[in-house]
C-alpha positions in Angstrom: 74.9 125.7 169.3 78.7 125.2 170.5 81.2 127.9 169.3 82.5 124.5 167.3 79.8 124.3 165.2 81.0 127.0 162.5 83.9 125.3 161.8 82.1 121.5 161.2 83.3 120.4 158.3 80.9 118.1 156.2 82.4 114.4 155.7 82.6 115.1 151.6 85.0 118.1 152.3 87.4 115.9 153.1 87.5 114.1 149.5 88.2 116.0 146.2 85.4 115.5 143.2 83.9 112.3 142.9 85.3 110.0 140.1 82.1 109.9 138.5 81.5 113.5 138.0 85.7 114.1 136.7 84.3 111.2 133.7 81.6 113.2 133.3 83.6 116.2 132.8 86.1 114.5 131.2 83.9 113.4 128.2 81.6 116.3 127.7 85.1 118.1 127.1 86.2 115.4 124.9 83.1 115.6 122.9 83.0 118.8 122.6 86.5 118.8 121.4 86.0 116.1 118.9 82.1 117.2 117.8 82.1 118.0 113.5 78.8 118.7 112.1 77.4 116.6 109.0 78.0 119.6 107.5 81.5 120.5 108.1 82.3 116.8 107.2 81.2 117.9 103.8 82.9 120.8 103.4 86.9 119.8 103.7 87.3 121.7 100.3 85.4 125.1 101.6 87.4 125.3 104.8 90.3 125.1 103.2 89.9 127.6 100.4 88.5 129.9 102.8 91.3 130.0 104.9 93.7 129.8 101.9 91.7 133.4 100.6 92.7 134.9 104.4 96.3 133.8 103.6 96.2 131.5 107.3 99.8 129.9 108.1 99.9 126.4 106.4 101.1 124.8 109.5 98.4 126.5 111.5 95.8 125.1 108.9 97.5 122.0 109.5 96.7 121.9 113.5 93.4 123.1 113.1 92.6 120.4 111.1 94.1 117.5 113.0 92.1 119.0 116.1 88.8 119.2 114.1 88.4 116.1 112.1 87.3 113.4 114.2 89.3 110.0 114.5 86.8 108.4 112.5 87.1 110.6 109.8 90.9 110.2 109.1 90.4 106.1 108.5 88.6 107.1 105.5 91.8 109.4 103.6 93.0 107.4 100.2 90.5 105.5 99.1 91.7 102.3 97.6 89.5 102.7 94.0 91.7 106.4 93.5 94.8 106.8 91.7 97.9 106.4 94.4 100.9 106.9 91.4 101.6 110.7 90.5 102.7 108.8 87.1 99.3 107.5 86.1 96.0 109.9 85.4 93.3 110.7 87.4 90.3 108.3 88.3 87.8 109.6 86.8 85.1 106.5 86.5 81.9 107.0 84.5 79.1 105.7 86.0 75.2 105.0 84.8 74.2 106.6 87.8 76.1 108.2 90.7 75.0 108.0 94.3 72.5 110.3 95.7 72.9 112.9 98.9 69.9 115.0 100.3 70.5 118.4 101.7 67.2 119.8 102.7 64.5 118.4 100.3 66.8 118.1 97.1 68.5 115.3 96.2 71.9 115.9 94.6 74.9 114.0 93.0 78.4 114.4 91.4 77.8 114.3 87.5 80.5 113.2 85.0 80.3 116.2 82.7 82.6 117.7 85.3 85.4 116.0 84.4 86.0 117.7 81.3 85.5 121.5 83.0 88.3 120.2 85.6 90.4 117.7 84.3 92.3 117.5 88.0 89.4 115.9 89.2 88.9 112.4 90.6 85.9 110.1 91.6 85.6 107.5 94.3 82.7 105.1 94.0 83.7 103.4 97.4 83.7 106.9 99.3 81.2 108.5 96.8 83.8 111.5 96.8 85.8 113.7 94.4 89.5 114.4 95.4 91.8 116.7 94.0 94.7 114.7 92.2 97.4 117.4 92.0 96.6 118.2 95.7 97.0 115.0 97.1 100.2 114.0 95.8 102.2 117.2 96.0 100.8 119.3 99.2 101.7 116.8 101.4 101.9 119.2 104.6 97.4 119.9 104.4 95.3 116.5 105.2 92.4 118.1 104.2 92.7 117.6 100.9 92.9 114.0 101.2 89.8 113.6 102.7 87.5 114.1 99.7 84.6 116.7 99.0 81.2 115.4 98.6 78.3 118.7 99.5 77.4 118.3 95.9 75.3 121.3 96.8 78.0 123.7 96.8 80.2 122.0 94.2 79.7 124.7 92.1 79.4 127.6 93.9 81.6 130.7 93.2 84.1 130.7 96.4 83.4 127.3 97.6 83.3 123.4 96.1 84.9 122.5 93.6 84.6 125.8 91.5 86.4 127.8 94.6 88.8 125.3 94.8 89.9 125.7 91.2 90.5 129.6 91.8 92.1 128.9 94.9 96.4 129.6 94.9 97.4 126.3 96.7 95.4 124.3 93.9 96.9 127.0 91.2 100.4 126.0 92.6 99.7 122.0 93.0 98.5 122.3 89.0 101.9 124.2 88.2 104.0 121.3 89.8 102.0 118.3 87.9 102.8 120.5 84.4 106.6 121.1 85.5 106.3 117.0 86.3 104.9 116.1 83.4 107.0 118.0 81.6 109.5 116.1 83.2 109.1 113.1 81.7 108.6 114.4 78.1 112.4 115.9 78.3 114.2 113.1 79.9 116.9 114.1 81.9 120.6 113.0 81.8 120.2 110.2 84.3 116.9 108.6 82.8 118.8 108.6 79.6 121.9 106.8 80.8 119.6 104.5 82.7 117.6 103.7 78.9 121.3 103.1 77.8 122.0 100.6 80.3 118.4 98.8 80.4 119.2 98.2 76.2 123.0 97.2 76.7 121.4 94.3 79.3 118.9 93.0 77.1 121.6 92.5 73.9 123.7 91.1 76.6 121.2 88.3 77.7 120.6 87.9 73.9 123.6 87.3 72.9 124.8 84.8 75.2 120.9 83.4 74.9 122.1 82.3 71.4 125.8 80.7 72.4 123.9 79.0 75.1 121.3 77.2 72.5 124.5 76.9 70.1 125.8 74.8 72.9 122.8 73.1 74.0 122.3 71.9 70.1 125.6 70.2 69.8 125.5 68.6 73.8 121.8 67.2 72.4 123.2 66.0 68.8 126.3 64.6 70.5 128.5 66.2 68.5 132.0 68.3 69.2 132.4 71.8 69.8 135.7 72.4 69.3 138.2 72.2 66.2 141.1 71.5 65.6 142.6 74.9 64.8 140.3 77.5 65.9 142.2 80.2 64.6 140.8 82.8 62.5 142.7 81.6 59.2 141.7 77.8 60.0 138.9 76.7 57.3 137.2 74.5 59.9 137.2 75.7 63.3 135.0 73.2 64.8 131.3 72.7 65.1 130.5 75.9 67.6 132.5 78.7 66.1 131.2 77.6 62.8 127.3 77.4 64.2 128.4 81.2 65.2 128.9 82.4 62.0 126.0 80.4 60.5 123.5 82.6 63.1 125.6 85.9 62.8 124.9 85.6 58.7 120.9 85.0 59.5 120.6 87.1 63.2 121.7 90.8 62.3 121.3 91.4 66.0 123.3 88.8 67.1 125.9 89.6 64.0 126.1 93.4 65.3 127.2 92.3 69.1 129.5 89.8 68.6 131.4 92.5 65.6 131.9 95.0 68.1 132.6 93.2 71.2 136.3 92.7 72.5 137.9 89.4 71.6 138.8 88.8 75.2 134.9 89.4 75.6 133.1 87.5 73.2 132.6 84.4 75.2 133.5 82.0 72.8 136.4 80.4 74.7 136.6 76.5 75.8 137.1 77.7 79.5 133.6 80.0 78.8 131.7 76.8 77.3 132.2 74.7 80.1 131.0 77.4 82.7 127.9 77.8 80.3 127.5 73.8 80.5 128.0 73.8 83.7 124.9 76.6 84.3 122.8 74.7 82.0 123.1 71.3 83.5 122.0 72.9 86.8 119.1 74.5 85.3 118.2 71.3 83.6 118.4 69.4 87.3 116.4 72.1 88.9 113.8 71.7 86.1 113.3 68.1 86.8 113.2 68.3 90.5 110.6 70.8 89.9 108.8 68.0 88.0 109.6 65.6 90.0 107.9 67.2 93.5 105.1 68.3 91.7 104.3 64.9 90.3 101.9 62.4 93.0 104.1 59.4 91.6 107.6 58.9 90.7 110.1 55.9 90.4 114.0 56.0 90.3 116.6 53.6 88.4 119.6 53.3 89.3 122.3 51.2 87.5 126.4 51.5 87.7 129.5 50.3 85.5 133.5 50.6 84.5 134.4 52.4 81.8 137.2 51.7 79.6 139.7 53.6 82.6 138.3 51.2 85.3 136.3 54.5 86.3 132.4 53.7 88.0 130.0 55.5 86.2 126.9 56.3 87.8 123.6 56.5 85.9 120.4 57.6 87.5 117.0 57.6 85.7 113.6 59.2 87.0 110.3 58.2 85.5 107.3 60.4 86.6 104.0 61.5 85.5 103.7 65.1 84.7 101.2 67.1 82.9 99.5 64.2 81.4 102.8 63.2 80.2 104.8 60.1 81.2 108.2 61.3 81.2 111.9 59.9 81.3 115.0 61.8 82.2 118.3 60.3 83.1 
């Protein structure tokens, strides 16, 4: 043998690691990494309680967790048949029969009777889980408890489940802040009150001018006048639409008790006011029948044109379409 021969070098030492055997690495880390027992995926609530009772940093919970629960697992937070406004109550469904889970030879299931021992608690029948509703919507910082708790095994056990999760102090806290919430909304606070206030002072306002509106709408299809001669408050005939006014004010107390206290620059009862309403009208009217019109399969137009008195072409158009079983006729 040459004195060269020690230091031969074989052809692989000149290449790192095969690609195949970095994969292989690669994903036996991965899935090591990502690899949650049946178990564990059925016992969200008991981790966290457990490491709520050793008084564990939140946020550390909180990377624990995301680290833990496998990808697949966090498609399945919220399920759609749960409640998802901290306004409305807890889902809690009663069912004829609830779904079944084996653990060892038993089977077990979540029972409705549960409910009224812990009235936070919520059912879904499309993740066959309970959730905690005062947890989910205020500790928003913990994922866990939006994942649902289903080992109906230890749902009653004494620091685990659901029981444990009742004792626990983050659920004690979350259960403080729905009563101070609910509590909330029985004493209203100055804004919601102000906001009431305002939502009632619309609705007489669209009232009120709801009824001047079919005041004017009455005398446009009687073909009557509106207006008077003297429209003063003195004048014994003020024309056909202030008198009208009285006539519903005597009959509509509503109507009577907004048009007393409103400003006389703000009652809308002026001519300049009665042709804007007209105005508005008409275009509602128009956009009523084109409505009609494009929603009917057949429709035929008339058109026809003469001089008033003034030497002045007036333009008359008539539509006649079938709508709603109905023949109809608008010009």
């Amino acid at each position: 043998m040459s004195k060269y021969s020690s230091k031969v070098r074989q052809i692989d030492s000149f290449f790192g690691p095969s690609s195949y055997a970095i994969k292989a690495e690669t994903e036996t880390t991965t899935n090591k990494k990502l690899k949650v027992d049946n178990a564990t995926e059925n016992e969200e609530w008991e981790l966290n309680d457990l490491q709520e009772i050793k008084n564990l940093d939140p946020e550390h919970l909180y990377q624990k967790q995301v680290t833990e629960i496998q990808i697949e697992n966090l498609s399945k937070i919220e399920p759609s048949d749960i409640t998802h406004i901290v306004s409305d109550q807890p889902t809690q469904p009663i069912l004829k029969n609830y779904p079944q889970s084996k653990f060892g030879k038993e089977w077990r299931q979540f029972h409705p009777e549960w409910f009224k021992s812990y009235p936070w608690l919520e059912y879904s029948v499309l993740d066959y889980a309970c959730y905690c509703f005062p947890c989910r919507f205020f500790l928003l910082s913990l994922i866990i408890h939006k994942i649902g708790f289903k080992n109906w095994k230890k749902a009653l056990n004494k620091n685990s489940g659901i029981k444990g999760h009742n004792k626990s102090c983050i659920h004690k806290t979350c259960m403080m802040k729905w009563e101070g919430y609910n509590n909330s909304k029985k004493t209203k606070s100055i804004l919601s009150t102000l906001n009431e206030k305002n939502i009632s002072l619309v609705k007489e306002n669209l009232y009120y001018i709801s009824v001047i509106a079919e005041i004017l709408l009455f005398t446009a299809c009687q073909n009557i006048t509106q207006r008077g001669d003297n429209e003063g408050a003195e004048s014994p005939y003020r024309g056909n639409f202030l008198e009208l006014l009285k006539l519903c004010a005597r009959r509509d107390t509503t109507f009577k008790a907004k048009i007393d206290v409103l400003p006389k620059n703000a009652k809308y009862t002026h001519h300049t006011i009665e042709n804007d309403l007209f105005y508005v009208t008409s275009k509602l009217v128009l956009e009523t029948i084109a409505k009609e019109v494009k929603e009917a399969k057949y429709f035929a137009i008339l058109v026809d044109e003469t001089k008033d008195i003034s030497k002045t072409e007036q333009l008359s158009i008539m539509v006649r379409y079938y709508h709603n079983n109905t023949m109809n006729e608008r010009f």
